[in-house]
N, C-alpha and C positions, 0 to 999 in steps of 0.2 A: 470807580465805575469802569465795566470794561471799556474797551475800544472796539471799531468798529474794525472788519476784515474784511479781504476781498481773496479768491482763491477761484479756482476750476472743480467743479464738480463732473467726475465722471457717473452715470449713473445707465443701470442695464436695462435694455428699453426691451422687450419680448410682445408681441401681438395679442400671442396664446399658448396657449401646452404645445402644441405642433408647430409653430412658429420661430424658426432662424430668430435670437436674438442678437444685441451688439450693444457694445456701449455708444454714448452723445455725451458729447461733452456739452456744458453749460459754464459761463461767467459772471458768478457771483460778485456782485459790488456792494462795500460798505454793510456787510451784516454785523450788527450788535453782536458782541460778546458774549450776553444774558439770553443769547436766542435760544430754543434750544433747537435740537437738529431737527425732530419734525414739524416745528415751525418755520424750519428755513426752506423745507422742502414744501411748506403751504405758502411761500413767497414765490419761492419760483414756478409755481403753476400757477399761479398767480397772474406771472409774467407770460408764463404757457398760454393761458386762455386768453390773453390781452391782447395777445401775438396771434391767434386765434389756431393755435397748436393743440393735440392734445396734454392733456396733464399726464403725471407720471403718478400711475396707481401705487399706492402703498399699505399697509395695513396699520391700525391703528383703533384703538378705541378710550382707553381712560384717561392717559398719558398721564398716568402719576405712578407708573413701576409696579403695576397688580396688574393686569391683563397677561401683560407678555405679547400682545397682538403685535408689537413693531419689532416687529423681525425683521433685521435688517444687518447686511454683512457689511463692514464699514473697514473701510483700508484693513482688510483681510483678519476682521476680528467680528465675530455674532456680538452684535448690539453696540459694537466700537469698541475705542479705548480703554473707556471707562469699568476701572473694576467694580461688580458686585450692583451693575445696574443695568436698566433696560437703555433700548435708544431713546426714549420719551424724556430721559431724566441725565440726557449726554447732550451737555452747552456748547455755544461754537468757541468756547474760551480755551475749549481743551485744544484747539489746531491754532495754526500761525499764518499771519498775511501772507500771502503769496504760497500758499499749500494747494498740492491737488489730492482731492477725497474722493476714492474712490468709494460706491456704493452698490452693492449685487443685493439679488436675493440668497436664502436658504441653497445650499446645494447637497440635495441630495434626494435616492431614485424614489423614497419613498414619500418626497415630499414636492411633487408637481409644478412648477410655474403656472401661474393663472393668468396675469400678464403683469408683465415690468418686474417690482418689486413684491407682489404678494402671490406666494405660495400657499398651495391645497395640506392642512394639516391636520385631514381627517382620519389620518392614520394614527392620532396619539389618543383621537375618543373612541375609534374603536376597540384601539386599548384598554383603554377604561374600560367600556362596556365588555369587556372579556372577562372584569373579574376585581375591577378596582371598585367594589363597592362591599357593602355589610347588608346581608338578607333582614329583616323582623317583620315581623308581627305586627302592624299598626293600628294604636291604638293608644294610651296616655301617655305621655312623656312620662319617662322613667327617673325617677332623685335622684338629681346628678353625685350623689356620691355612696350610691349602691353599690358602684362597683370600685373598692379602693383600686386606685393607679399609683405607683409613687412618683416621684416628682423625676426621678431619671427616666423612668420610661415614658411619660407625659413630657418631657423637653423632647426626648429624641423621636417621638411621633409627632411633634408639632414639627419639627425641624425636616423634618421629610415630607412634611402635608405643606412646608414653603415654596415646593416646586409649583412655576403658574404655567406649568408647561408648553412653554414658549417655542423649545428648540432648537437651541442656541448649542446642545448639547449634542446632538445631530451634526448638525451643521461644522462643531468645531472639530468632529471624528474624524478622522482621515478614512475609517469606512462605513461612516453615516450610522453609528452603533444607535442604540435607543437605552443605552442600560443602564443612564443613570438616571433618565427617566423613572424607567419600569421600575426601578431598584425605589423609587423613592415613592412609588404610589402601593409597592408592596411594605416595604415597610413601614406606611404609617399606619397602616392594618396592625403588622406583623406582631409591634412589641406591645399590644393592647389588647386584652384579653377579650374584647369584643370580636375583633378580627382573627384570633386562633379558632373559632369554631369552623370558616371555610378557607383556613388558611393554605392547604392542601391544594384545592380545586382554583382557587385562587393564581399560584402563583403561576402553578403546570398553565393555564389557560391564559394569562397573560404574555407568557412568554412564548409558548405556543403561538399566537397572535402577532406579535413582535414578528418572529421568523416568517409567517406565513404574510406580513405587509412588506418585507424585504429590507429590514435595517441591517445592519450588517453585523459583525461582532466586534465585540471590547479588544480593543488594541491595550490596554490599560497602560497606555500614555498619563491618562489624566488629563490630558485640554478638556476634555468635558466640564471637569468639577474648577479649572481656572477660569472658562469663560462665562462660569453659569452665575446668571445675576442676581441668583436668591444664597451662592453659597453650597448650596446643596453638596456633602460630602460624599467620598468615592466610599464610607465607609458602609452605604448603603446598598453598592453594588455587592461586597463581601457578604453582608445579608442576604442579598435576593440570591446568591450564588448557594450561601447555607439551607436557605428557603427551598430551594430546587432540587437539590441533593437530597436531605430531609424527605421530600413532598415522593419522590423516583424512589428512595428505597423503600417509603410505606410503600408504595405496589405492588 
């Protein structure tokens, strides 16, 4: 059974987008081991509202590692410690009695403060909407095995379609790039013959989009593909890059 811990939570407190923020510190007593972290953060507002303080916004929606919505920078890592997971699925058993956790939002220019810990991440659907999708004709569902795929290029589109575009990838850039994002919602198009028919207009338009919301560029560090919690490889940047090229000399 775990044990119980007590520690200092620093956590970034912000109004609004225009609003001076700062950190507040907070003293955690006796939380389970089995907690997880944003259950510990629905305890201490907990004690927030009891105190009759405000609580501290966070984002959040399934908490079982498919959303991606808990975005949250945890002792200077997107989603914490924990490799190849979100915050929702990061226990307090990973830290030690008497630790101070520090906790920020997202930083970076394309991704807003709204207040405290939840940032505006309407810049990755407008993404999408720029070109991350397949046109047809609606109308019967088509036999799913009309169109042979073989089994490598159906793993490496499924493995690019694992991104729950969270942001974490953002966030870990040192210039807020988007590229392994973009790279992974063009390649799951890219190596499926469904997705070659606007594969062209596709990739120019999302990246095109990319630049004109203000990500930055690939340092090709790779913290992106270490802190990204679905795994997502860098080798899909090397695609959206051959994708680009390709897509510029057809014109």
């Amino acid at each position: 059974m775990d044990k119980n811990i007590s520690f200092k939570l620093k956590v970034w407190r912000q109004a609004g987008p225009k609003e001076k923020g700062n950190f507040e510190t907070y003293e955690m007593q006796d939380i389970p081991g089995d907690t997880s972290f944003l259950e510990m953060l629905d305890i201490l507002n907990e004690q927030l509202v009891d105190k009759g303080e405000e609580p501290i916004v966070f984002d959040h929606d399934c908490r079982e590692g498919i959303c991606g919505m808990c975005s949250l920078y945890v002792n200077g890592h997107p989603h914490g410690p924990a490799t190849g997971a979100t915050t929702c699925q990061l226990y307090m058993r990973r830290f030690n009695d008497g630790d101070t956790i520090t906790v920020e939002p997202w930083r970076s220019a394309a991704f807003p403060v709204i207040k405290d810990l939840m940032v505006d991440r309407n810049a990755f659907d407008k993404i999408q909407q720029a070109g991350g999708y397949i046109s047809f004709n609606c109308g019967g569902a088509q036999d799913a095995n009309a169109i042979p795929i073989s089994k490598v290029d159906a793993d490496e589109a499924m493995d690019a379609a694992a991104c729950i575009g969270c942001g974490a990838c953002v966030a870990a850039c040192k210039n807020g790039s988007a590229m392994l994002f973009v790279s992974a919602k063009v390649s799951q198009f890219a190596v499926l013959p469904q997705g070659k028919i606007e594969a062209v207009k596709r990739v120019k338009a999302m990246v095109r989009k990319m630049d004109e919301l203000g990500f930055g560029n690939c340092t090709n560090t790779g913290a992106c593909a270490a802190e990204c919690p679905k795994n997502i490889s860098l080798n899909n940047i090397a695609r959206l890059n051959r994708e680009f090229i390709c897509a510029k000399f057809k014109d």
